[in-house]
BARO-11026 format. One record per residue (C-alpha): residue in three letters; x, y, z. Coordinates in steps of 0.1 Angstrom, whole numbers, plus 5000, padded with zeros to 4 digits. Layout:
ALAXYZ/...
END
This chain:
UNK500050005000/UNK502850215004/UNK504650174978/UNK500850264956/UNK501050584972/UNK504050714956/UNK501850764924/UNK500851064922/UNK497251214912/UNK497851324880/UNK501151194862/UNK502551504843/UNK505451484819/UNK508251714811/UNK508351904774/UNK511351724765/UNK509851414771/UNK507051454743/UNK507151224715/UNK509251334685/UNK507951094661/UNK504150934655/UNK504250504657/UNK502750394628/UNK501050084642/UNK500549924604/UNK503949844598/UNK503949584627/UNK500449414620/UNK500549094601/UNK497849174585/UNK497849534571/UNK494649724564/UNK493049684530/UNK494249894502/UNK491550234500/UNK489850144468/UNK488750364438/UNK485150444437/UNK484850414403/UNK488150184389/UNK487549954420/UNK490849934423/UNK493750044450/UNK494350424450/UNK497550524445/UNK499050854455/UNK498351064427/UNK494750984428/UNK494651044464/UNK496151374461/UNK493151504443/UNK491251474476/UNK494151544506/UNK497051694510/UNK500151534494/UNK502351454522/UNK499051324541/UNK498651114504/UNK501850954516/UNK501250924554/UNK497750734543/UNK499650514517/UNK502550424542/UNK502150054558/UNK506050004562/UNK507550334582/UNK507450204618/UNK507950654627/UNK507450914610/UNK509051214623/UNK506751484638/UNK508051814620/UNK509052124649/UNK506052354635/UNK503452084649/UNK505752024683/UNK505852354689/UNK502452354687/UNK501452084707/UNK503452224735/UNK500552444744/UNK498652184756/UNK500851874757/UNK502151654775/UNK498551574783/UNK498251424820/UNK497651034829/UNK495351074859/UNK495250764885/UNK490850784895/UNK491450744932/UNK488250904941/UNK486250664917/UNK488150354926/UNK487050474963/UNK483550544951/UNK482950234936/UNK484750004964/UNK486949844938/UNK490349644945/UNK491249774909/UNK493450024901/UNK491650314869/UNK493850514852/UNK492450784823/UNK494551014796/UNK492951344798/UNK492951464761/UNK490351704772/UNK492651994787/UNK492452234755/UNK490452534744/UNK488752264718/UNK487952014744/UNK489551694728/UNK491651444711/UNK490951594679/UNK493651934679/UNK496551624677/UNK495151554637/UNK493851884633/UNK496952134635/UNK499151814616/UNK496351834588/UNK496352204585/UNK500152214585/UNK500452034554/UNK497852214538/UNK499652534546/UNK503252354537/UNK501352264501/UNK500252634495/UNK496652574501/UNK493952844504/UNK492152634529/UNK490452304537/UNK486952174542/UNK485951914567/UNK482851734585/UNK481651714623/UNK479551584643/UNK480051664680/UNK481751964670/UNK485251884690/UNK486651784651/UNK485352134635/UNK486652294667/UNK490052204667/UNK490752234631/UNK489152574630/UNK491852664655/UNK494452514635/UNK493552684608/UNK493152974625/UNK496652954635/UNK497852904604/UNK495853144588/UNK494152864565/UNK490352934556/UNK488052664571/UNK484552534562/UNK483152264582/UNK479852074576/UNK478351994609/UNK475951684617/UNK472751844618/UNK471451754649/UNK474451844663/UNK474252204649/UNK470952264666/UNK471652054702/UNK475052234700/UNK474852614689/UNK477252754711/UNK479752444695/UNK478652634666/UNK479952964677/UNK483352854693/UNK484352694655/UNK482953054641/UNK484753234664/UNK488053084650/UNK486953224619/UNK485752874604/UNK482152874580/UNK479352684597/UNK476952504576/UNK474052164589/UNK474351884569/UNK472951784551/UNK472252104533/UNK471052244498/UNK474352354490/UNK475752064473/UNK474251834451/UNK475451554476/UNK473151774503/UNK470051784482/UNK470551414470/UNK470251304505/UNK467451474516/UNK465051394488/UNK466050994497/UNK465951094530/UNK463251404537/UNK463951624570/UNK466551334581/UNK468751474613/UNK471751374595/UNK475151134597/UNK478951164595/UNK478351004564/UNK476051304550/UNK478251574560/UNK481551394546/UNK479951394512/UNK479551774514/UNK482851834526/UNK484151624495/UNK482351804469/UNK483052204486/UNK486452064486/UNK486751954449/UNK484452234436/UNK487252524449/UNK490552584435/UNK493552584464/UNK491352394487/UNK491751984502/UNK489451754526/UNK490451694558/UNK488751404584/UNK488951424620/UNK488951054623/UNK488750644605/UNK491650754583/UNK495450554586/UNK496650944587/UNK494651054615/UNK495650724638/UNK499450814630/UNK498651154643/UNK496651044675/UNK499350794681/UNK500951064702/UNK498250984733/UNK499150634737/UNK502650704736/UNK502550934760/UNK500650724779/UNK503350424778/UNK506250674788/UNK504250794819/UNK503050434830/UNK506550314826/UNK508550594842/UNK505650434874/UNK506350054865/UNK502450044859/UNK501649784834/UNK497849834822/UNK495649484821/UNK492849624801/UNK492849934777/UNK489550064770/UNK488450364743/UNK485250464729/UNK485050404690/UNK483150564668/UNK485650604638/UNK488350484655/UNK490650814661/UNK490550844698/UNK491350454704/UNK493550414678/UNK495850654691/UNK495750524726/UNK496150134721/UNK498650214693/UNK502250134712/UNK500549884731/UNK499149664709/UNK502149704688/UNK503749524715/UNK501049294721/UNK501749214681/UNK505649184682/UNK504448914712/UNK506349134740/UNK503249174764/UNK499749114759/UNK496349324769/UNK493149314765/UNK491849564748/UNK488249674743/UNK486549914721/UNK483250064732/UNK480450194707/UNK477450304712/UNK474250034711/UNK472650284684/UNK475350244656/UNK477249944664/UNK479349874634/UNK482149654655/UNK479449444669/UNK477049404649/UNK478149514615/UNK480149344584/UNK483349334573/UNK483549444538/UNK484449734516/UNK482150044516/UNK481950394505/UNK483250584538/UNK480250864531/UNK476850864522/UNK476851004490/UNK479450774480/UNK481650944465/UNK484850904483/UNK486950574480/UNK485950254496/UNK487550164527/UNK487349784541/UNK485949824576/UNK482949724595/UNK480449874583/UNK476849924587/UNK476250034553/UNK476950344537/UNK473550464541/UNK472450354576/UNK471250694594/UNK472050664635/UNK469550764659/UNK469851134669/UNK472251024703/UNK473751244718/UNK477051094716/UNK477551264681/UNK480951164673/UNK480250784675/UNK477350844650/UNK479650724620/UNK478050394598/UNK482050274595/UNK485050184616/UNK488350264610/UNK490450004584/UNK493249934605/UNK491249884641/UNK488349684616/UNK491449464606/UNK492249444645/UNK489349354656/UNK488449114624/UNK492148934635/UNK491148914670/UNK493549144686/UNK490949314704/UNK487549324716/UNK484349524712/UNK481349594731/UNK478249834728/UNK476350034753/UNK473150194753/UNK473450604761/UNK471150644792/UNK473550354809/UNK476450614797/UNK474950904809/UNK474850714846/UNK478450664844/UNK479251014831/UNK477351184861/UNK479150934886/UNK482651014868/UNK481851414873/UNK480651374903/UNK484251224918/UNK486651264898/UNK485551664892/UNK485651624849/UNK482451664833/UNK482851414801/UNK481351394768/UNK479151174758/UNK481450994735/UNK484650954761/UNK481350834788/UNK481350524764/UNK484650414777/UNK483950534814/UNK480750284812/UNK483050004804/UNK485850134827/UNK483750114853/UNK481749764847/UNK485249644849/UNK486249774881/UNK482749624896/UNK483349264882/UNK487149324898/UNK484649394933/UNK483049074927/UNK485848854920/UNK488649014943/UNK491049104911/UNK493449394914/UNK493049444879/UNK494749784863/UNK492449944838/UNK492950204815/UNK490750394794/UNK490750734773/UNK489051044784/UNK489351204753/UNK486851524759/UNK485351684780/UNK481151764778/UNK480452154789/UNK478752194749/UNK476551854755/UNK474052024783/UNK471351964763/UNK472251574768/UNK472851604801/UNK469451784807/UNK467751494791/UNK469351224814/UNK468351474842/UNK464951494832/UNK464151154825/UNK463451184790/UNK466751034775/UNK465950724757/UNK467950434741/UNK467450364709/UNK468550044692/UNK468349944656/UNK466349664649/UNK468049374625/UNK465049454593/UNK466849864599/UNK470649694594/UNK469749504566/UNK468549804548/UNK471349944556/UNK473749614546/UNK472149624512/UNK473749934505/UNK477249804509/UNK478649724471/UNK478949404458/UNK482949344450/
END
């Protein structure tokens, strides 16, 4: 017991000991993530072709299945120096609250003026853009942390920015809305009658809320319809995993300078951003066969593609338009419930934790959002965070762990990702309050509608 005590609260790191390279997790799996395909050849994309959509040197980064590290230039560094080294906090006051013999650890991503994960990807992204000469970039959101954080990249760079927000998101979130405006970026609810992708969907879909999916397809088009201009995504993307990759390594370096060797390593998934980057160095060693975890990725019940989707190649947005990605998948056309955990509301998983998961490296599990709006209370409550929705996935699991660890005696160590924090999701949290949140759960005739979208290779 004495020896516990010597960890402190909140492990902090020192500047210098900030990563200096991302860890490409792809050039250790066995089994590397499908080749993106062309939507209209059907076969892989090579750079060139990707070019037309992204950035060039993001192009490569997407292409690259070999380069164990890729260098992280001293522009982006010196950026994430505002707000990195991010601390690795050990929950004492929840593993009091709940009586558990197990020890919780959470990464706090959530200690910047956009409220997430996402600023890692988001100032890379815009860096390159800038490096290329670019004008500006377009982009979808859902939440809002994505649109926030690259609209104060671009801000900082002095890049323009339009983002195409998840339209239920734009109305439960206006003051989201405002933040991303005040950083100079445009604001526009997808879907929207300002691209043809916008007013294809909502004749097949009348006054539909929207998806990830929807707003993606927008974001392609503005991009490809203005001279000087690229897409950026905030998340499913090998690129954006390389980026997030920093959290997990600065996650290993502060558990090992403790000797603290995690059991189970738990993220929310929605696109896979957030958990890719955590698990990343550890399940490279759990590959390489140096240690192993279990590792568990948490959706939410209302758009399960891990658990209950298929493993196949689709069109990552709705208007299907953009390459085809092998992932699970429920369909390129499957429209979530309006949860409030808007980030998660994506129909596909990332390609390289699909391939994870599909090689059993990892495990997944779903939850429905009134049990996650129980935890997220209990979490704010103790540990003094309030969380967003989409991070309260992983608290929810975090948690059941720590109470079967009460039950059996085990002094398991868990870790999971708190990746935001939830002071622009009050309207949620007024809803649990009120009793009027509900959980919505597609039934198996709504996936195969959405499954018979997915193209026949």
């Amino acid at each position: 017991m004495a020896e516990e005590k010597k960890i402190p609260y909140k492990i902090y790191l020192e500047e210098k000991e900030m990563p200096t390279a991302w860890y490409n997790l792809r050039a250790d799996m066995k089994n590397k993530p499908a080749p993106l395909l062309n939507p209209g050849t059907r076969e892989p994309m090579k750079q060139e072709e990707l070019e037309q959509v992204f950035c060039r040197e993001l192009a490569a980064q997407e292409l690259d299945d070999e380069t164990a590290y890729i260098p992280i230039p001293e522009e982006i560094r010196n950026f994430y120096r505002m707000y990195r080294p991010s601390p690795l906090v050990r929950a004492y006051c929840l593993e009091e609250k709940l009586q558990t013999p197990a020890k919780i650890y959470y990464k706090f991503e959530g200690n910047n003026t956009s409220g997430s994960h996402k600023l890692n990807s988001a100032i890379a992204q815009a860096y390159y853009a800038k490096k290329q000469g670019l004008k500006g970039v377009t982009t979808e959101t859902g939440a809002g942390q994505w649109g926030t954080a690259l609209s104060m990249a671009c801000a900082y760079l002095e890049l323009d920015c339009r983002v195409y927000m998840v339209k239920v998101s734009y109305e439960q979130k206006p003051f989201r809305r405002e933040v991303m405006r005040t950083y100079g970026a445009t604001v526009t609810p997808s879907p929207s009658g300002e691209t043809e992708a916008g007013r294809t969907i909502l004749k097949k879909h009348p006054g539909t809320t929207g998806s990830l999916g929807c707003a993606i397809s927008e974001a392609v088009e503005a991009a490809a319809s203005r001279e000087g201009y690229r897409y950026v995504l905030g998340s499913v993307l090998n690129q954006v995993l390389l980026h997030q990759s920093v959290i997990g390594l600065e996650t290993k370096t502060a558990m090992d300078k403790y000797g603290i060797v995690p059991d189970v390593i738990i993220g929310c998934a929605g696109g896979g951003s957030n958990l890719g980057g955590l698990i990343s160095p550890f399940m490279g060693e759990k590959i390489r066969g140096e240690k192993d975890y279990r590792i568990i990725g948490v959706e939410p019940a209302s758009c399960p593609s891990l658990t209950r989707g298929r493993f196949a190649y689709d069109f990552c947005d709705t208007g299907m338009v953009t390459p085809l990605a092998k992932m699970y998948t429920l369909g390129n056309n499957f429209i979530p419930s309006p949860n409030h955990a808007g980030g998660l509301r994506y129909h596909g998983m990332s390609p390289v934790i699909s391939q994870l998961y599909h090689d059993g490296l990892m495990e997944a599990a779903s939850v429905e959002q009134s049990a996650v709006f129980e935890a997220a209370e209990l979490f704010a409550r103790v540990e003094g965070i309030l969380p967003a929705p989409e991070s309260s996935h992983a608290i929810r699991a975090a948690m059941d762990e720590a109470l079967r660890c009460k039950e059996t005696g085990e002094e398991k160590t868990i870790l999971f990702g708190l990746t935001g924090t939830g002071y622009f999701d009050m309207v949620a949290y007024e809803k649990y309050n009120d009793g009027r949140m509900t959980d919505e759960i597609p039934g198996q005739e709504e996936l195969e509608r959405g499954f018979a979208t997915i193209p026949r290779l």
